[in-house]
PDB file as gemmi writes it, atoms N, CA and C in Angstrom:
CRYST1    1.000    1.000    1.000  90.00  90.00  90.00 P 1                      
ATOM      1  N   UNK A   1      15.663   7.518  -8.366  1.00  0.00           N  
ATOM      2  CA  UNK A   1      15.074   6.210  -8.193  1.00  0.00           C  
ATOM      3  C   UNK A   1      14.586   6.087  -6.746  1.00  0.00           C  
ATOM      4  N   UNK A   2      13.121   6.050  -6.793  1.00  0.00           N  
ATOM      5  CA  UNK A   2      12.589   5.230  -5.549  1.00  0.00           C  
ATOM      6  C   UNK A   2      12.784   4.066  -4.898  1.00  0.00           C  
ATOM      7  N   UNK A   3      13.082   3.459  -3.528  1.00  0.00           N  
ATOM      8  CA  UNK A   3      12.483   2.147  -3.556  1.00  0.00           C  
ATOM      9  C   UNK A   3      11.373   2.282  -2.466  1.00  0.00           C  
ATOM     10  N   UNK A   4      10.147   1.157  -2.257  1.00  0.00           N  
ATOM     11  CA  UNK A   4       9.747   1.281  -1.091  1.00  0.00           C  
ATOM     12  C   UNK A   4       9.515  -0.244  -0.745  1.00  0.00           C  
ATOM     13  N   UNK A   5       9.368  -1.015   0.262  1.00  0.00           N  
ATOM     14  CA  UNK A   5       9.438  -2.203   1.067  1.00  0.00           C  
ATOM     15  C   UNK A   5       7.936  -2.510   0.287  1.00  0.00           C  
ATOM     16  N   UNK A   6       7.489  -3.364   0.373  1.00  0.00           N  
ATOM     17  CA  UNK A   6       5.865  -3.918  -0.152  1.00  0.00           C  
ATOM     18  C   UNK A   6       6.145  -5.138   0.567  1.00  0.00           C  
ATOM     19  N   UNK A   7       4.848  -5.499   1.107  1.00  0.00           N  
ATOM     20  CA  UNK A   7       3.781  -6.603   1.255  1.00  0.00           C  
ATOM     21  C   UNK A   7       3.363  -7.209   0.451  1.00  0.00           C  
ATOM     22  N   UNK A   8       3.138  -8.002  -0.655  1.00  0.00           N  
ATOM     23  CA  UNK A   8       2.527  -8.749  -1.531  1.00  0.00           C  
ATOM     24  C   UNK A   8       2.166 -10.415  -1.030  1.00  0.00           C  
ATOM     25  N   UNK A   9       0.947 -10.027  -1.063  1.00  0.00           N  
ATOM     26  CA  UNK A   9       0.531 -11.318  -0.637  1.00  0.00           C  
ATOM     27  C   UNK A   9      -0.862 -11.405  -0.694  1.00  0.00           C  
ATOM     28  N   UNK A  10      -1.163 -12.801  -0.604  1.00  0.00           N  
ATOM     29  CA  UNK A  10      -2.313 -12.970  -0.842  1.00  0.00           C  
ATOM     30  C   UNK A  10      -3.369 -13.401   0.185  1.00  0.00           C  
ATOM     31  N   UNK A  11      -4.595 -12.565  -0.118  1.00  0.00           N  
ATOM     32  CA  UNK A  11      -5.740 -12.619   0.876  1.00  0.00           C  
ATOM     33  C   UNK A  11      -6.706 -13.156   0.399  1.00  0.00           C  
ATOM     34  N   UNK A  12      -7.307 -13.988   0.635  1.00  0.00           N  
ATOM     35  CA  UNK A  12      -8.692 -14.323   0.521  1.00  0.00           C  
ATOM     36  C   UNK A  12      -9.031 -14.679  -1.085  1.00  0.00           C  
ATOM     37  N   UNK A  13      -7.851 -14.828  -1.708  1.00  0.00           N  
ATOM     38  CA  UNK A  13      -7.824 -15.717  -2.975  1.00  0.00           C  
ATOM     39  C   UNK A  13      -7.518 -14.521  -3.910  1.00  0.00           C  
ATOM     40  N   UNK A  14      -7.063 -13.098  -3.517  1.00  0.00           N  
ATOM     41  CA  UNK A  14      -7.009 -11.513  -4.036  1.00  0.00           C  
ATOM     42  C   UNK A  14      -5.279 -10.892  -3.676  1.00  0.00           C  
ATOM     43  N   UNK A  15      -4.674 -11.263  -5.226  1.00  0.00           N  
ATOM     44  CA  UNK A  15      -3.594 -10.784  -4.381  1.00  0.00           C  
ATOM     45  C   UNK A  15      -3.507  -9.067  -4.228  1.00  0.00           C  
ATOM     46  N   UNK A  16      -2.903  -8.531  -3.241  1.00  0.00           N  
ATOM     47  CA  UNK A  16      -2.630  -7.253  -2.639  1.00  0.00           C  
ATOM     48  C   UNK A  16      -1.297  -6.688  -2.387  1.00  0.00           C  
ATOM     49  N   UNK A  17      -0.831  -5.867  -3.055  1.00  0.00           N  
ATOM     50  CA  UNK A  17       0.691  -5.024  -3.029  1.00  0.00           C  
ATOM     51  C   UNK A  17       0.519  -3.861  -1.639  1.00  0.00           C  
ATOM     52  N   UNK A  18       0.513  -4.656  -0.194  1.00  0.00           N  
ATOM     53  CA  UNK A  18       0.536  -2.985   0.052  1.00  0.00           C  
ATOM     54  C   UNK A  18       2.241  -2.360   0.593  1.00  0.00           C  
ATOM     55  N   UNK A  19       2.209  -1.463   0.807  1.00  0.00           N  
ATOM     56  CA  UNK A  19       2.535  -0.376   0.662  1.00  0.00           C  
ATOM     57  C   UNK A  19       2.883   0.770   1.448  1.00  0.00           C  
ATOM     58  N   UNK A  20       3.632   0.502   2.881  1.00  0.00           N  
ATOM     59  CA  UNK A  20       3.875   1.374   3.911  1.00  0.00           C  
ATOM     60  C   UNK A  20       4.761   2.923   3.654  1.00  0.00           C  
ATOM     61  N   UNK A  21       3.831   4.081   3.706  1.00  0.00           N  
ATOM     62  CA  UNK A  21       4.111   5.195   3.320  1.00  0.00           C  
ATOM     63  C   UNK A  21       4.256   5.890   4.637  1.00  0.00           C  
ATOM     64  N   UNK A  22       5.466   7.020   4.192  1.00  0.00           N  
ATOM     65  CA  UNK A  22       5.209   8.134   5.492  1.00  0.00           C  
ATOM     66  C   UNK A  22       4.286   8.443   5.709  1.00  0.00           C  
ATOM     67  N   UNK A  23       3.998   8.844   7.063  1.00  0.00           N  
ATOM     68  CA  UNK A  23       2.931  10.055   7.420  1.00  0.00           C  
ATOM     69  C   UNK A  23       2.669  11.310   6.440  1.00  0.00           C  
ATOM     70  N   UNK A  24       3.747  11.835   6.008  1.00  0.00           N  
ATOM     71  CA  UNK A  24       3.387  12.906   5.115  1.00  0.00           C  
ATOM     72  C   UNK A  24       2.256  12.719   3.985  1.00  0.00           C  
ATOM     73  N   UNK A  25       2.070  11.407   3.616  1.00  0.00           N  
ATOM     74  CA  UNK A  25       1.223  11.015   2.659  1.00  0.00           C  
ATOM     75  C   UNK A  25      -0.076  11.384   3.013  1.00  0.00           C  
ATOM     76  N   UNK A  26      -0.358  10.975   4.201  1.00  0.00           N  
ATOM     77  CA  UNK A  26      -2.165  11.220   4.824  1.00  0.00           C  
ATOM     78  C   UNK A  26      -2.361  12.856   4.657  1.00  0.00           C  
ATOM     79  N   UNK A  27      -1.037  13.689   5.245  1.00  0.00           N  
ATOM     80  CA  UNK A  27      -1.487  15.156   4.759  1.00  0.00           C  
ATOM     81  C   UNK A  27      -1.638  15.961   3.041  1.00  0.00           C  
ATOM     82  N   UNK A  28      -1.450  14.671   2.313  1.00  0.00           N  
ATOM     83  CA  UNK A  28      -1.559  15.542   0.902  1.00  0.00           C  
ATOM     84  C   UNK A  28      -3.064  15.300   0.411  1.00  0.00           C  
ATOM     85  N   UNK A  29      -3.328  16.403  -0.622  1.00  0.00           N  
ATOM     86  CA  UNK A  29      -4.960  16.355  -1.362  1.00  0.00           C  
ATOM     87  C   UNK A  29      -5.175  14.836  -2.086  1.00  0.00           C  
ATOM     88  N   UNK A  30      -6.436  14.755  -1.943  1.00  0.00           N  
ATOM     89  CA  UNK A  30      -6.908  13.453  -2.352  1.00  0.00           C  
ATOM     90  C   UNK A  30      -6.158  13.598  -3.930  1.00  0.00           C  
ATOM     91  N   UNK A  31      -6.328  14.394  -4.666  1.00  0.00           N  
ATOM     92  CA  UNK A  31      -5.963  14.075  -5.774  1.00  0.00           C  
ATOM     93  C   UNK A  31      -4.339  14.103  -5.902  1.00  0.00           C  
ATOM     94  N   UNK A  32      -3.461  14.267  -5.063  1.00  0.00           N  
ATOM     95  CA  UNK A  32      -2.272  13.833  -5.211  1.00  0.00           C  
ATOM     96  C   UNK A  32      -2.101  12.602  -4.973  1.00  0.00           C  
ATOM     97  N   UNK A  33      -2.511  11.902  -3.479  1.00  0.00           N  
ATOM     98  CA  UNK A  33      -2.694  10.592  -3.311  1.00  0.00           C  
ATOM     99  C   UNK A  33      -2.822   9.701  -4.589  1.00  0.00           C  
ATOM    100  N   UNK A  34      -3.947   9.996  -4.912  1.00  0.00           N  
ATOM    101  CA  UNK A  34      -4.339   8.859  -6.474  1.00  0.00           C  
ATOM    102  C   UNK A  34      -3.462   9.252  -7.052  1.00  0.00           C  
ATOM    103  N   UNK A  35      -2.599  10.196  -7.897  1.00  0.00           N  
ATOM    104  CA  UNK A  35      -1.750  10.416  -8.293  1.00  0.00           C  
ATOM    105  C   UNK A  35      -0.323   9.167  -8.316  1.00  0.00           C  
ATOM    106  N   UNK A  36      -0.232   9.521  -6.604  1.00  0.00           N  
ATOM    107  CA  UNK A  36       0.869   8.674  -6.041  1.00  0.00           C  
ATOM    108  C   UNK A  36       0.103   7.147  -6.569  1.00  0.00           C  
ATOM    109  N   UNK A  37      -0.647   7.047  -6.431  1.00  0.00           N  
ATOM    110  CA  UNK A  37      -1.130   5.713  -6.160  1.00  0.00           C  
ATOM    111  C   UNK A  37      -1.365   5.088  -7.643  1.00  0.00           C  
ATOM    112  N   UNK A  38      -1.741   5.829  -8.807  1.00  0.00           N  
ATOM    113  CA  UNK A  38      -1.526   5.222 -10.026  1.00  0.00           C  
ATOM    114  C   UNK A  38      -0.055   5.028  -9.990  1.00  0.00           C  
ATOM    115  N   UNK A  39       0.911   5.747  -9.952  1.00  0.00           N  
ATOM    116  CA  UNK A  39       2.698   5.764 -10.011  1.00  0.00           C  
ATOM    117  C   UNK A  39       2.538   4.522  -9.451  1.00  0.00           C  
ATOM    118  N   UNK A  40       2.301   3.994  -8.353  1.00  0.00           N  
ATOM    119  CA  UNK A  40       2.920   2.540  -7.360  1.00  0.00           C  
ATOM    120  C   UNK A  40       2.294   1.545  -8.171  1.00  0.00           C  
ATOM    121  N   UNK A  41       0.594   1.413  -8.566  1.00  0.00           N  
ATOM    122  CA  UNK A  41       0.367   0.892  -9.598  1.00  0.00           C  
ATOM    123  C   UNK A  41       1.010   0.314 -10.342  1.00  0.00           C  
ATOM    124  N   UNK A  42       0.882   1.421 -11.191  1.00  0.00           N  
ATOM    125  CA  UNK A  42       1.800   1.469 -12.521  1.00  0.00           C  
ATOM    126  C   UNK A  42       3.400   0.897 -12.567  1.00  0.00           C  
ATOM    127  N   UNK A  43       4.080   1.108 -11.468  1.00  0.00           N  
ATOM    128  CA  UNK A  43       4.957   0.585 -11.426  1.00  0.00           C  
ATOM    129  C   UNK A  43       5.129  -0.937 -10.953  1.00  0.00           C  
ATOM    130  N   UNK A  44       4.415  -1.208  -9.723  1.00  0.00           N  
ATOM    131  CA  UNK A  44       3.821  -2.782  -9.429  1.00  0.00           C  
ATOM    132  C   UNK A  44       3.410  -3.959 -10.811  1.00  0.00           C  
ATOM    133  N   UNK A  45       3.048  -2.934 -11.555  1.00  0.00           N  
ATOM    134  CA  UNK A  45       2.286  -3.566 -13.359  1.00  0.00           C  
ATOM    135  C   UNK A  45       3.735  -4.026 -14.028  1.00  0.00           C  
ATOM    136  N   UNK A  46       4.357  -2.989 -13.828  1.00  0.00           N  
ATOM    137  CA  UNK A  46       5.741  -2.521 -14.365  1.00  0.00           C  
ATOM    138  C   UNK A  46       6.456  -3.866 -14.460  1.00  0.00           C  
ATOM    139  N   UNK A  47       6.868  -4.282 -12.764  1.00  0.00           N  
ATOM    140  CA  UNK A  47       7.830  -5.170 -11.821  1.00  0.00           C  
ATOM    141  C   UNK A  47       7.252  -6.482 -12.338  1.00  0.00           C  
ATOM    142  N   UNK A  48       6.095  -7.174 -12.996  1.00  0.00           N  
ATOM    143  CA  UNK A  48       5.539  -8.045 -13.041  1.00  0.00           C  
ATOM    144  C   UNK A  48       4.640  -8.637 -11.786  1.00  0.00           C  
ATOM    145  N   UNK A  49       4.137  -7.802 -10.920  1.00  0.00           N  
ATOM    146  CA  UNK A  49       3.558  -7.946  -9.738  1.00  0.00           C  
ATOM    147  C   UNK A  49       2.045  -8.589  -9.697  1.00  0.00           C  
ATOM    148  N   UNK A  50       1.349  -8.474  -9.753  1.00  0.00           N  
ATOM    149  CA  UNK A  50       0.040  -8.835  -9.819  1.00  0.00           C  
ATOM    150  C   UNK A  50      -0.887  -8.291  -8.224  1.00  0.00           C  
ATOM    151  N   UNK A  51      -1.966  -7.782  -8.773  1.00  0.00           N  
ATOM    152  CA  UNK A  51      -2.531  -7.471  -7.608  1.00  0.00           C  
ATOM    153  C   UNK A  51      -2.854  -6.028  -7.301  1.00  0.00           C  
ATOM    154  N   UNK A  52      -4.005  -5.776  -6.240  1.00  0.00           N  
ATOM    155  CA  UNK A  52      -3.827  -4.039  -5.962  1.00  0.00           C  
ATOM    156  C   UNK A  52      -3.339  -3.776  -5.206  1.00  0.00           C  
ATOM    157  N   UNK A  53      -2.798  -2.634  -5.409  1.00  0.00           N  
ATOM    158  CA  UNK A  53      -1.872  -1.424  -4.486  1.00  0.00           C  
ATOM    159  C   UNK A  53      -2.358  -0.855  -3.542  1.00  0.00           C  
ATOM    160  N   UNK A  54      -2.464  -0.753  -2.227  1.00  0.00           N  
ATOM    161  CA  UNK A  54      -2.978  -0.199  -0.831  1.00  0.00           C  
ATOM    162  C   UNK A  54      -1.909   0.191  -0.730  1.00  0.00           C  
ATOM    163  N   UNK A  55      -1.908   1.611  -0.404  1.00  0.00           N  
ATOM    164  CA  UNK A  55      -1.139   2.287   0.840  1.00  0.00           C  
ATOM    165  C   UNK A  55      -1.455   2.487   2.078  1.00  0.00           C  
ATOM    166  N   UNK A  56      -0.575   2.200   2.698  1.00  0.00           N  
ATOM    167  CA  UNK A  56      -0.994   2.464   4.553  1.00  0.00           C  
ATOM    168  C   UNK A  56       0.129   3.542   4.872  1.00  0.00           C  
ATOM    169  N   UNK A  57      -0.809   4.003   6.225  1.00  0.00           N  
ATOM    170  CA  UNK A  57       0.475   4.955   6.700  1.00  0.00           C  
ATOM    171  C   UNK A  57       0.377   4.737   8.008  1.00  0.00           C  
ATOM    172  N   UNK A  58       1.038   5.477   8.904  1.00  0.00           N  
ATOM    173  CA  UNK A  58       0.557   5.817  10.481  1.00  0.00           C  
ATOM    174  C   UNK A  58      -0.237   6.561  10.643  1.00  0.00           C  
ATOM    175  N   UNK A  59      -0.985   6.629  11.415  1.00  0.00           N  
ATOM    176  CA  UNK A  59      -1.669   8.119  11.993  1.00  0.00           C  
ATOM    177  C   UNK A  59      -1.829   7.417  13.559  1.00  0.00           C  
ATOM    178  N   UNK A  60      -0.827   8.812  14.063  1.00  0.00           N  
ATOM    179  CA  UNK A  60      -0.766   8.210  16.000  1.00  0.00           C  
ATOM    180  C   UNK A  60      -0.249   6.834  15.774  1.00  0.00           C  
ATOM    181  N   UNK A  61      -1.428   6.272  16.743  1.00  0.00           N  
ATOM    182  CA  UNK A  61      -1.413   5.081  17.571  1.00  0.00           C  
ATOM    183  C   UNK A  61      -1.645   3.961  16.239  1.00  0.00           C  
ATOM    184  N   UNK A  62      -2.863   4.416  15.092  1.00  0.00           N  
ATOM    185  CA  UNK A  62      -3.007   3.165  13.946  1.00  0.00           C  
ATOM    186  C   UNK A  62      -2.608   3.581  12.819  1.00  0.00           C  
ATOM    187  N   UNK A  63      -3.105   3.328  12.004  1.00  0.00           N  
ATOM    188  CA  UNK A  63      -2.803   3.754  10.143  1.00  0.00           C  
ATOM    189  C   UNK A  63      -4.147   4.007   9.553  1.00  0.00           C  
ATOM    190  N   UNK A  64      -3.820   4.573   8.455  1.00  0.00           N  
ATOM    191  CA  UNK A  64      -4.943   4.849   7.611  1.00  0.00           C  
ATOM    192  C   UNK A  64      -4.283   3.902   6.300  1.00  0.00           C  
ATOM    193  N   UNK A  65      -5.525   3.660   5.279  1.00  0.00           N  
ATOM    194  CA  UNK A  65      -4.911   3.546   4.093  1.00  0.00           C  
ATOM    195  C   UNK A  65      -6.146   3.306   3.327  1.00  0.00           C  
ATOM    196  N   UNK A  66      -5.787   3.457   1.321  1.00  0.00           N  
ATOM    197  CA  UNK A  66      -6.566   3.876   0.228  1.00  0.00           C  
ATOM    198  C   UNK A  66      -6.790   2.017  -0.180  1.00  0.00           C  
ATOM    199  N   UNK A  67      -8.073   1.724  -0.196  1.00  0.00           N  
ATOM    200  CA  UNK A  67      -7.951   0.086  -0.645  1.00  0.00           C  
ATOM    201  C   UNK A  67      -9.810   0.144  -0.886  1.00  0.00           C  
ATOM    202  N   UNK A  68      -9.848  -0.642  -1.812  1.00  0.00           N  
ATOM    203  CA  UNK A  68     -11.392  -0.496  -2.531  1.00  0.00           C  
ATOM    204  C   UNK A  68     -12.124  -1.170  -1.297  1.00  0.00           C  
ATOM    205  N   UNK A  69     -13.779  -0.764  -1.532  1.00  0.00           N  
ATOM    206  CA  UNK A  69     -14.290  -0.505  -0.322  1.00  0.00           C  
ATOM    207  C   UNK A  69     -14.943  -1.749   0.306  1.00  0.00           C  
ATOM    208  N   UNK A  70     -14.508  -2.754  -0.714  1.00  0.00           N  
ATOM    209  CA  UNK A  70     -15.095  -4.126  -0.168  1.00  0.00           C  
ATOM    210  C   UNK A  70     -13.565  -4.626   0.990  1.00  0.00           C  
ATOM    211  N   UNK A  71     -12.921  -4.060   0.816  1.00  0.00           N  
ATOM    212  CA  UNK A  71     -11.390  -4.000   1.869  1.00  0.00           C  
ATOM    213  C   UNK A  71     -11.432  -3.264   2.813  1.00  0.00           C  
ATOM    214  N   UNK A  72     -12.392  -2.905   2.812  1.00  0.00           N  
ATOM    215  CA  UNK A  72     -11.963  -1.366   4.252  1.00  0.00           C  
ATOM    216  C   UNK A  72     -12.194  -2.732   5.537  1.00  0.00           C  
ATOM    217  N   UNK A  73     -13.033  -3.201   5.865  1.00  0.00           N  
ATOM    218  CA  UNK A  73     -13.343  -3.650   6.728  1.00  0.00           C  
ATOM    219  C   UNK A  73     -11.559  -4.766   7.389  1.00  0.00           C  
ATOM    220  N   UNK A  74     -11.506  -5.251   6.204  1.00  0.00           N  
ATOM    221  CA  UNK A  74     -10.112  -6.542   6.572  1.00  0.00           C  
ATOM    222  C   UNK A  74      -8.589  -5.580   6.918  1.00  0.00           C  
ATOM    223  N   UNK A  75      -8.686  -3.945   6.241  1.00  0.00           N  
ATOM    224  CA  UNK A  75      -7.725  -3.392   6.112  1.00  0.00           C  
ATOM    225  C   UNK A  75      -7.343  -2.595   7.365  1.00  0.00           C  
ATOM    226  N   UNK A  76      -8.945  -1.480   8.325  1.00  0.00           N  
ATOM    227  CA  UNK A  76      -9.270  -1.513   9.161  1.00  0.00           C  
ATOM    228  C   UNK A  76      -9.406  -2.207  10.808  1.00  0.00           C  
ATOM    229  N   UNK A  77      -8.792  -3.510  10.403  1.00  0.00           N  
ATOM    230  CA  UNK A  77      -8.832  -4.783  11.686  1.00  0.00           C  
ATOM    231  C   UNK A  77      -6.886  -4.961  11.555  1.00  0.00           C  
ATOM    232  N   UNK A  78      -6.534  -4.611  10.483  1.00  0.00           N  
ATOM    233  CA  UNK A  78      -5.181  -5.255  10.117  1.00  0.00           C  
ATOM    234  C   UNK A  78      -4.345  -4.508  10.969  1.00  0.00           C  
ATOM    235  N   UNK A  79      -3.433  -5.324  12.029  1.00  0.00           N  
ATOM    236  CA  UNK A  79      -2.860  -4.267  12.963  1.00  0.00           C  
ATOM    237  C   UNK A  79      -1.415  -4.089  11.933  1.00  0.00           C  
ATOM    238  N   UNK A  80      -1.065  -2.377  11.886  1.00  0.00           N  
ATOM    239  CA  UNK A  80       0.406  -1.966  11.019  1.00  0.00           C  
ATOM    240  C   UNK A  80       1.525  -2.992  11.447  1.00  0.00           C  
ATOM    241  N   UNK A  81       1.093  -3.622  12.904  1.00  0.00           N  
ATOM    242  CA  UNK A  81       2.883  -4.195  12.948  1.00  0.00           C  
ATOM    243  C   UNK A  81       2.649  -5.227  11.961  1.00  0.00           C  
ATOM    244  N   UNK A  82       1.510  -5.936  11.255  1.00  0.00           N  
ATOM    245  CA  UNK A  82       1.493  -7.260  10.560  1.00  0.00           C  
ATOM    246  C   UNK A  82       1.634  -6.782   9.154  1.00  0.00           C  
ATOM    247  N   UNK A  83       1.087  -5.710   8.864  1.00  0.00           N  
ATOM    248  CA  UNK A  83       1.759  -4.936   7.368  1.00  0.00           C  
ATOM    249  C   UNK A  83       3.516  -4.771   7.730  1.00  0.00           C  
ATOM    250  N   UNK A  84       4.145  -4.728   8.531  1.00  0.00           N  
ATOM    251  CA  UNK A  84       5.427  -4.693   8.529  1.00  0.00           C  
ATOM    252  C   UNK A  84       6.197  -5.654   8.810  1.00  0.00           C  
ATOM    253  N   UNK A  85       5.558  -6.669   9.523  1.00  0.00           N  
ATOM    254  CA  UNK A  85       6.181  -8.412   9.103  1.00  0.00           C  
ATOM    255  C   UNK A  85       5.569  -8.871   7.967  1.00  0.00           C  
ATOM    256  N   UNK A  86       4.774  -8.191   7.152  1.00  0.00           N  
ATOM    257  CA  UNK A  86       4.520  -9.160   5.921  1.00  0.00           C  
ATOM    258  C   UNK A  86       5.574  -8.139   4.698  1.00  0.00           C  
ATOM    259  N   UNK A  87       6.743  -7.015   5.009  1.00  0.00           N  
ATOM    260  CA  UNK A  87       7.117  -6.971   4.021  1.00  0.00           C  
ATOM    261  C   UNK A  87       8.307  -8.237   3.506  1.00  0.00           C  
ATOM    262  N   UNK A  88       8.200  -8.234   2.171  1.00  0.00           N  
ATOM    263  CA  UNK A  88       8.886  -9.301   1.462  1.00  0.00           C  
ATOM    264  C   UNK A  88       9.380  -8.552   0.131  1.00  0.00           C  
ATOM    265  N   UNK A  89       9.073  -8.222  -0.261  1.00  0.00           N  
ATOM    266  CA  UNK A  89       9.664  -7.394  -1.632  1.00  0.00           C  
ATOM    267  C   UNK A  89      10.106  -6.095  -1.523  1.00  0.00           C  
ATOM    268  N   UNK A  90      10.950  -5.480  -2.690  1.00  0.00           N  
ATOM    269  CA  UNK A  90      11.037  -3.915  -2.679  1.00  0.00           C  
ATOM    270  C   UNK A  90      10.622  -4.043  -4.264  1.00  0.00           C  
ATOM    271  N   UNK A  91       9.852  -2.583  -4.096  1.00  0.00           N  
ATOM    272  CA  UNK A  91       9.394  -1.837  -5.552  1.00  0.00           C  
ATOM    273  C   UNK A  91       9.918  -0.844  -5.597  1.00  0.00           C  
ATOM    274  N   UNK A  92      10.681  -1.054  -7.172  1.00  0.00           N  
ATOM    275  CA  UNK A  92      11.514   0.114  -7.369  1.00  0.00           C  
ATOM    276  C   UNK A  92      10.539   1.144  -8.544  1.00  0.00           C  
ATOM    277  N   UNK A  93      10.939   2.430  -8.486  1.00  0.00           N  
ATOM    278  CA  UNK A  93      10.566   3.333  -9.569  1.00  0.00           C  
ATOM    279  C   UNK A  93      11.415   4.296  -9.855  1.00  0.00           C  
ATOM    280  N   UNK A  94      11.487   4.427 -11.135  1.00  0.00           N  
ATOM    281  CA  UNK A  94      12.540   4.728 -11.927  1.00  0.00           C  
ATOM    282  C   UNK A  94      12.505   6.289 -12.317  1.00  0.00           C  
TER     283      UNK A  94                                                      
END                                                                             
C-alpha cells in the first residue's frame, strides 16, 4: 500500500489533485510516467476525488510537472513551497 500527501483544490472554478513526487519520477520514460499517472488517476476516481491529477517534482532549485497544456502557464508560476502548504489529503493505493 501506497500513500502520497495531495493538494486538492480548487483553481479557477477546475478542481486539481496535485501530487508531490520524488525526483526519481522526472528520470523515468515518458511512458512510465503516464503509466504512474493513470494509477494516481485511477485511484483519485477510486477515493471519490474529483478533478485532475498533476504531478510535480523537484528539479534543483524548481519543479517540473505533467498537467494539460492550458495549465502549464499557472503550474509553471506556482512556487513548490505553495504545492506543499496546500497539502490537505492523503491518497492511498492499494
Amino acid at each position: 500500500m501506497q500513500q502520497f500527501e495531495i493538494a486538492h483544490i480548487r483553481e479557477q472554478g477546475v478542481d486539481l489533485i496535485i501530487i508531490p513526487l520524488d525526483t526519481e519520477f522526472g528520470d523515468k520514460d515518458p511512458g512510465d510516467q503516464q503509466t504512474i499517472l493513470i494509477t494516481l488517476q485511477e485511484a483519485a476516481k477510486f477515493a471519490g476525488l474529483a478533478g485532475t491529477v498533476v504531478p510535480v517534482w523537484r528539479v534543483g532549485n524548481s519543479h517540473n510537472f505533467i498537467a494539460p497544456k492550458n495549465w502549464h502557464p499557472f503550474f509553471a508560476s506556482l512556487p513548490y513551497s505553495r504545492v506543499v502548504a496546500s497539502l490537505n489529503k492523503v491518497l492511498t493505493i492499494n
